[in-house]
Wavefront OBJ file of the C-alpha trace (Angstrom):
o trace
v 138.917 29.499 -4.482
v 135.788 28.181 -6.367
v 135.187 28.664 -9.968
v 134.774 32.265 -11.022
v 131.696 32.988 -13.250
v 132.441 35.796 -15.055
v 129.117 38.318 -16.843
v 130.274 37.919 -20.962
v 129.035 38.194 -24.331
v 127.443 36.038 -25.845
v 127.677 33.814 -22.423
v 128.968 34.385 -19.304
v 132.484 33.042 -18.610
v 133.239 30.512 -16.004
v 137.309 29.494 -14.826
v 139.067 27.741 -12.154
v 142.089 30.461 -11.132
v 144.205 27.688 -10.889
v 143.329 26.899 -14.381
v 143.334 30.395 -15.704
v 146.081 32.780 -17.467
v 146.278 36.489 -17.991
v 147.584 36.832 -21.092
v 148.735 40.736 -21.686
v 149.554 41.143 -25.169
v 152.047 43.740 -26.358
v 151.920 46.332 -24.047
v 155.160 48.065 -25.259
v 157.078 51.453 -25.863
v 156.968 50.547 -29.684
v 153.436 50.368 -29.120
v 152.100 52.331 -26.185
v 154.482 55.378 -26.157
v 155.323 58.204 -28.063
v 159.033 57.653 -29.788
v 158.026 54.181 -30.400
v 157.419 52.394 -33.611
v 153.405 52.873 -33.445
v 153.740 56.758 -32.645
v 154.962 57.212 -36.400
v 152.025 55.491 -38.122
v 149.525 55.363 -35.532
v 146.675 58.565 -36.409
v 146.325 58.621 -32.600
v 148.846 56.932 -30.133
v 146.702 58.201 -26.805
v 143.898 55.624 -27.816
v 146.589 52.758 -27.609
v 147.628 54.105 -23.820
v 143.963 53.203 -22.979
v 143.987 49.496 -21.728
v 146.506 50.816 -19.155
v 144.862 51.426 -16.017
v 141.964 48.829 -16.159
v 145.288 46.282 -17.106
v 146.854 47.603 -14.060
v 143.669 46.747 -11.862
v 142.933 42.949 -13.636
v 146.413 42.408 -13.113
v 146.958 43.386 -9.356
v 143.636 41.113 -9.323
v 144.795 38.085 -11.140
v 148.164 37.880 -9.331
v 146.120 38.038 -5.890
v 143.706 35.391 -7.251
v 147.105 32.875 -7.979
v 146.457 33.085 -11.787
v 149.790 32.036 -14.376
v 150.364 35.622 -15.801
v 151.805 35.746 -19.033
v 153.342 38.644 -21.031
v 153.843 39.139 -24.315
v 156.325 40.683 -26.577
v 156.103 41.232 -30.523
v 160.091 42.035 -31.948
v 163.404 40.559 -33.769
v 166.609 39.178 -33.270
v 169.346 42.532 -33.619
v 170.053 40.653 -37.136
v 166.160 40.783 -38.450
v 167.192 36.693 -39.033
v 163.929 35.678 -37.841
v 162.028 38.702 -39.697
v 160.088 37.438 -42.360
v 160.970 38.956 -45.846
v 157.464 39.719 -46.336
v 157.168 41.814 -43.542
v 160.509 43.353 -43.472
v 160.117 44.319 -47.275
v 157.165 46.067 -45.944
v 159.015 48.586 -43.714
v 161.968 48.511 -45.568
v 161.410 51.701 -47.343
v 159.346 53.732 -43.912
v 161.605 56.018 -42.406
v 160.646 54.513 -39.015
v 160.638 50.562 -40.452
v 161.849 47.736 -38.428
v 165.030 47.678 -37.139
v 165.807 51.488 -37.319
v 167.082 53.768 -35.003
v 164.090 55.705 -33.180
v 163.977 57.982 -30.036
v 163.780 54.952 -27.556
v 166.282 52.014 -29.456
v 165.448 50.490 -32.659
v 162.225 49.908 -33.532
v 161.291 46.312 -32.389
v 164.727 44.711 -31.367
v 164.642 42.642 -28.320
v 166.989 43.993 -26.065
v 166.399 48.130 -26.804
v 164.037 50.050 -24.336
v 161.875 50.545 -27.885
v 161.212 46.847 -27.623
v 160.077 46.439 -24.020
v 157.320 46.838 -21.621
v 155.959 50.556 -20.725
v 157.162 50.730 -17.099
v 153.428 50.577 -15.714
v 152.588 46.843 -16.651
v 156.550 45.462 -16.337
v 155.846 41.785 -15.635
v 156.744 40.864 -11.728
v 159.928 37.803 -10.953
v 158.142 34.530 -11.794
v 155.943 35.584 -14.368
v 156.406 34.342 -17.995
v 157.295 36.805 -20.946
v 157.054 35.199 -24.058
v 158.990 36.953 -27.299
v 157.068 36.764 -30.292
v 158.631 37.128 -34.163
v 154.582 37.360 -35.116
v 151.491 38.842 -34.389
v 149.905 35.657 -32.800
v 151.169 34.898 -29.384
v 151.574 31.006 -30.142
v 153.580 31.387 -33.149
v 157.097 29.846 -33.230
v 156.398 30.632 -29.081
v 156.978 28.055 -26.434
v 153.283 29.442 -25.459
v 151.346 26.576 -25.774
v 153.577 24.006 -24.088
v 154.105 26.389 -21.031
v 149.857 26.656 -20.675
v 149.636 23.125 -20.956
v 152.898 22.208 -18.765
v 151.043 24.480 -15.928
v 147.562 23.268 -16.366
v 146.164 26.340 -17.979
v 143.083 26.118 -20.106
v 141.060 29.074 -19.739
v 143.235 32.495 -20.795
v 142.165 35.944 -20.032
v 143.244 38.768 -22.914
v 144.052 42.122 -23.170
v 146.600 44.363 -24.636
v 147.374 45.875 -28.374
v 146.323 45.861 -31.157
v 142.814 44.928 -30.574
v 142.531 44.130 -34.482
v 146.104 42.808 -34.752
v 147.959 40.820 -31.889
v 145.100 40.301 -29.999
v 142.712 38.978 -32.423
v 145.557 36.738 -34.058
v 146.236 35.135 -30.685
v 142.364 34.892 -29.981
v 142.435 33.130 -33.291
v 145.168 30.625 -32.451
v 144.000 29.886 -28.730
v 141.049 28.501 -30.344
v 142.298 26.364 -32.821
v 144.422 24.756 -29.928
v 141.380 24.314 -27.840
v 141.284 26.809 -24.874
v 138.725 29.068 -23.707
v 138.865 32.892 -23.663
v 137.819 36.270 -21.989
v 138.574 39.336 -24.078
v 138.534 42.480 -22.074
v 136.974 45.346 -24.120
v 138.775 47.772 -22.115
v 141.548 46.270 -21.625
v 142.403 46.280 -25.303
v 142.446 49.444 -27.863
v 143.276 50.047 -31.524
v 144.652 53.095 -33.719
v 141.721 52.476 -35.560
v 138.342 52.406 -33.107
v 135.966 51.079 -36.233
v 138.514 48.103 -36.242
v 138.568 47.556 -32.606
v 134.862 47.242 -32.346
v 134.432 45.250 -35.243
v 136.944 42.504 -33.521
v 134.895 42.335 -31.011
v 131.457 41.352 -33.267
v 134.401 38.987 -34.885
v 134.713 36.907 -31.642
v 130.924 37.097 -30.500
v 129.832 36.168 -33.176
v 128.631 32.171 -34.644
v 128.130 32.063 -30.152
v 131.507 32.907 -29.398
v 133.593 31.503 -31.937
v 136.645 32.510 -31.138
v 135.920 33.434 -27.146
v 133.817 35.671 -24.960
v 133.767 39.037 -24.480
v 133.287 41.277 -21.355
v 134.879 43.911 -19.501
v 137.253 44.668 -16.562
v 134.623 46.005 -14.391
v 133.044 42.604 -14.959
v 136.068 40.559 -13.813
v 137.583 42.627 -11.239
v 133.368 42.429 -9.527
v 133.546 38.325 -10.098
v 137.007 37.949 -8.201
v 135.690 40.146 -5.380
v 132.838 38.184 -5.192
v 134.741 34.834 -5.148
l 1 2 3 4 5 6 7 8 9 10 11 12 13 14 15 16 17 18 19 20 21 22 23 24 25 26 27 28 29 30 31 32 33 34 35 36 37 38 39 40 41 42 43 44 45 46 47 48 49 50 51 52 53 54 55 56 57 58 59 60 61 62 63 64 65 66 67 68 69 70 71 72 73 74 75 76 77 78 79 80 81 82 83 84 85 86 87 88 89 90 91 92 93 94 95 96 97 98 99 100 101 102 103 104 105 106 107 108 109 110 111 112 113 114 115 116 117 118 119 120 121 122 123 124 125 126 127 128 129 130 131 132 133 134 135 136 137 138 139 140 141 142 143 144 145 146 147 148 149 150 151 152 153 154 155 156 157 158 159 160 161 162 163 164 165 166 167 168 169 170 171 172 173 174 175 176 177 178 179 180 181 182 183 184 185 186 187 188 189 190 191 192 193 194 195 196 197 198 199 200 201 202 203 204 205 206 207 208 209 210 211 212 213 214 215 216 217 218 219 220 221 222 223 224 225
């Protein structure tokens, strides 16, 4: 397949699928579902159920396309030994804090249904799932060694929390030198002042941190290509 030239903000966006990675960031029951550890401090949980079916869409597209898809996972250890104490002192008085007991499993432990995927965007055999301690997807991750062990230097992002996960792994893709697509629909926030203001974030200074379009924009590129 030739290069892909996707319609973006403040430039359009142009990848090699075989040099490209859908990274979907978060898109968990603690997150995404009522029960989970979002739906007790989230004003709103519907607005983080969102990105769902345009995810569902770039994903079927990027698989057909023979993108690296990549999943990611924010949670702890069933001991909390890899929880920070910052952020653990944090929740440690909620009701619904880390590591509790909620409807679904406790709240962010790998290994309880709380933890993992919503059952719409469960990652197919083959494709990576990378389990994250932090908000960035890189940190203390094997993330960057598996892009760069497959080629990968162009990523394409979605998932939750726009303001959060998503722009802390925007962040760090940067810093390590790759290029990337945020999808503005493909993302959401608790907080919709927050998730547009992420987006000026990463437009602005010409893109500093990446590009931003849409899945409309994408899905009408690959189709194209």
């Amino acid at each position: 397949m030739a290069d892909i030239n996707v319609h973006a903000e403040p430039g359009d966006f142009a990848f090699d699928p075989g040099k490209a990675g859908l990274l979907v960031i978060d898109m968990q029951n603690d997150f995404c579902r009522p029960g989970g550890y979002l739906s007790f401090r989230a004003p709103d949980i519907t607005l983080l159920q969102r990105p769902i079916e345009p995810l569902q869409q770039v994903l079927k597209a990027c698989r057909n396309a023979g993108m690296t898809i990549l999943h990611t996972r924010e949670g702890h250890r069933p001991d909390l030994s890899d929880c920070p104490p910052s952020k653990l002192a944090k929740n440690h008085s909620l009701e619904h804090g880390i590591g509790q007991e909620g409807p679904l499993g406790r709240f962010l432990i790998r290994g309880s249904r709380s933890h993992d995927f919503i059952d719409e965007l469960q990652p197919e055999p083959g494709e990576v799932v990378i389990d994250k301690p932090g908000k960035g997807a890189f940190f203390a991750t094997e993330l960057d060694l598996i892009l760069r062990t497959r080629g990968v230097t162009h990523l394409i992002v979605g998932g939750v929390a726009t303001h959060v996960c998503v722009q802390s792994s925007l962040r760090e893709a940067a810093d390590r030198g790759y290029w990337s697509l945020v999808l503005e629909d493909c993302c959401a926030s608790s907080v919709p002042e927050l998730h547009h203001a992420t987006f000026e974030m990463v437009k602005y200074g010409g893109g500093i941190f990446g590009q931003v379009s849409d899945s409309d924009a994408l899905l009408n590129a690959l189709a194209a290509a």
